[in-house]
N, CA, C and O of each residue as an XYZ file, in Angstrom:
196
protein
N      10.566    -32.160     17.766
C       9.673    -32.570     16.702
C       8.222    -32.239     17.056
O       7.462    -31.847     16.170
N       7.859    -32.366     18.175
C       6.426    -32.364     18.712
C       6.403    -30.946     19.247
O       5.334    -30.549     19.710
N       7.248    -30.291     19.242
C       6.874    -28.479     19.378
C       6.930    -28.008     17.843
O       6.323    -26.975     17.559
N       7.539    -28.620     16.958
C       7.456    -28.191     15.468
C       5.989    -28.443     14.787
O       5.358    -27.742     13.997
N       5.734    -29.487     15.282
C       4.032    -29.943     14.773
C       2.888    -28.721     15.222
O       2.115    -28.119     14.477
N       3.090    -28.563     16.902
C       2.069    -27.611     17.308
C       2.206    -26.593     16.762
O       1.209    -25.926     16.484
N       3.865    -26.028     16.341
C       3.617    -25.229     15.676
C       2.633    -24.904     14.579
O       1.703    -24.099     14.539
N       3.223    -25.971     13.492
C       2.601    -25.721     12.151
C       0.517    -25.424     12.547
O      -0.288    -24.663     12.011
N       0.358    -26.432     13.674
C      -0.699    -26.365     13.478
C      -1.536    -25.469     13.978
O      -2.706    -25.295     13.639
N      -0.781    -24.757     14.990
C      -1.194    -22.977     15.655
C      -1.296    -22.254     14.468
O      -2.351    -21.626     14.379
N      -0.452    -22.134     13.437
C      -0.132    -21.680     11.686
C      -1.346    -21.777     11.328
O      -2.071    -20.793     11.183
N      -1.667    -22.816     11.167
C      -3.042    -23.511     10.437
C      -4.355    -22.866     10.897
O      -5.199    -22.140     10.374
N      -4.165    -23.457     12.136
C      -5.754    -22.385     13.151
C      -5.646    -21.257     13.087
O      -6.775    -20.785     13.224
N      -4.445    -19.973     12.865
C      -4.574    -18.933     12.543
C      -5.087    -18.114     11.427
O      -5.795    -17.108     11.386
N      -4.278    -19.158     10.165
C      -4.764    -18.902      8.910
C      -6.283    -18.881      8.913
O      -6.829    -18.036      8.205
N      -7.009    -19.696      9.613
C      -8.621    -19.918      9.072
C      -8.876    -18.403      9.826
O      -9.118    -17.343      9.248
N      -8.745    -18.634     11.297
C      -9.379    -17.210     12.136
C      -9.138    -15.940     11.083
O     -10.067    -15.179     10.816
N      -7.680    -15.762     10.453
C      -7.420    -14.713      9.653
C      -9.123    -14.390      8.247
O      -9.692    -13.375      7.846
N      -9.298    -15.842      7.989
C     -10.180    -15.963      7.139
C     -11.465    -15.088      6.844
O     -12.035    -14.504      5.922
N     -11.583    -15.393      8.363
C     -12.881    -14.756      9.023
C     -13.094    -13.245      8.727
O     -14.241    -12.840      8.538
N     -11.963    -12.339      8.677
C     -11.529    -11.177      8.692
C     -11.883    -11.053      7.520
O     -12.284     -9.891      7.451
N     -11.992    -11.528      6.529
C     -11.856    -11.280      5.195
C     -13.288    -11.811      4.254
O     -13.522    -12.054      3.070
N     -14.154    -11.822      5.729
C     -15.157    -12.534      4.732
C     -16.553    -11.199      4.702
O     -17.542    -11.238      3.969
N     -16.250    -10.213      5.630
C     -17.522     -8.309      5.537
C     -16.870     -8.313      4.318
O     -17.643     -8.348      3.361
N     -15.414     -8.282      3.988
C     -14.729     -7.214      2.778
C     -15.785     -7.906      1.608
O     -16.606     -7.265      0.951
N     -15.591     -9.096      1.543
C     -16.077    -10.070      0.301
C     -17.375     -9.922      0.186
O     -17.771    -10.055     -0.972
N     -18.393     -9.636      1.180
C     -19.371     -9.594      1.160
C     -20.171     -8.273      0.631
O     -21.249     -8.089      0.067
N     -19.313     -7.605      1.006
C     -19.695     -5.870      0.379
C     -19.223     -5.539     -0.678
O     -19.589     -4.659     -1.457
N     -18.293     -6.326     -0.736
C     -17.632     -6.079     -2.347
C     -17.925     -7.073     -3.461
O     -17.276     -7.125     -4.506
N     -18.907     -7.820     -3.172
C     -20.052     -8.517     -3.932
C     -20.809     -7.508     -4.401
O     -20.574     -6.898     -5.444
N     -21.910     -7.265     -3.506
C     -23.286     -6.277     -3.134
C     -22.537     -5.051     -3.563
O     -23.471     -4.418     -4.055
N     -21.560     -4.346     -3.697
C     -21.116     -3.256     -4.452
C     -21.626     -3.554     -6.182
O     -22.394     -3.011     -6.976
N     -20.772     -4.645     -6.188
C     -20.796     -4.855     -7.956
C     -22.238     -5.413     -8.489
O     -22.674     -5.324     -9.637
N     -22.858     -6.007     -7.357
C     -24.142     -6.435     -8.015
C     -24.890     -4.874     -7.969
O     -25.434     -4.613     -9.042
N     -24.988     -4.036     -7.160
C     -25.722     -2.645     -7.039
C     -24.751     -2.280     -8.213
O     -25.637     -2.188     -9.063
N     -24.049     -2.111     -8.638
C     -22.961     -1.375    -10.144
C     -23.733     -1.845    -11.297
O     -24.102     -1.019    -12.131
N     -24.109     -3.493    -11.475
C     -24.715     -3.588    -12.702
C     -26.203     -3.373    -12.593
O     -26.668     -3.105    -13.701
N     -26.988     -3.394    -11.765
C     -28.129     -3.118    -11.714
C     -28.178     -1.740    -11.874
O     -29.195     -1.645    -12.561
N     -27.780     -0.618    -11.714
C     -27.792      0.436    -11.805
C     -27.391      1.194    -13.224
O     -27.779      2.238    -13.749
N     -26.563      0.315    -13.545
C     -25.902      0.549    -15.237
C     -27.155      0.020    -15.729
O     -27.717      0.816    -16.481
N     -27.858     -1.218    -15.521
C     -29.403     -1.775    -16.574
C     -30.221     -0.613    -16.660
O     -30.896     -0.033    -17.511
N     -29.914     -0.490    -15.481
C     -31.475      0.751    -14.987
C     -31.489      1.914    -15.911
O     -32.433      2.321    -16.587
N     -29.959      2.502    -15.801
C     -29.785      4.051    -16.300
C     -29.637      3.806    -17.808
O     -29.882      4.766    -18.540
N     -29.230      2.527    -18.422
C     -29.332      2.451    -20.151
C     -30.318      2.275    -20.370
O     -30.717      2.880    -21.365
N     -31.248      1.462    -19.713
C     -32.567      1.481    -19.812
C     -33.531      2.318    -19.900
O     -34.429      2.243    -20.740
N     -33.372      3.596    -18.631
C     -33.769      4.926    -19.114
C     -33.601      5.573    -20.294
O     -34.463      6.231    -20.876
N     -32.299      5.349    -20.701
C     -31.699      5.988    -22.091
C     -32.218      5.142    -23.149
O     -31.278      4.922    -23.914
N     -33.054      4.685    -23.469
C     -33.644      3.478    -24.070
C     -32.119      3.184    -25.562
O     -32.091      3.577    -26.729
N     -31.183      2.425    -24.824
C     -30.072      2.308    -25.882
C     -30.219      0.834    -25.971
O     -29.505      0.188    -26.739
């Protein structure tokens, strides 16, 4: 029972560390889409539409 617990909870502490991994992707792939619409304002804006 008490090696099944540490388990789950080695599970648990992994999942977050995994987290970590995944938080450049999110961050650039924010700052992608915010540079996408600023750039679409900009260039219709040129095009005065």
């Amino acid at each position: 029972m008490m090696d099944k617990s540490e388990k789950i909870s080695n599970e648990k502490s992994l999942a977050g560390i995994n987290g970590v991994f995944y938080l450049p992707q999110v961050t650039v792939s924010f700052q992608t889409i915010v540079n996408m619409v600023v750039f679409m304002l900009v260039f219709l804006g040129q095009m005065k539409l």
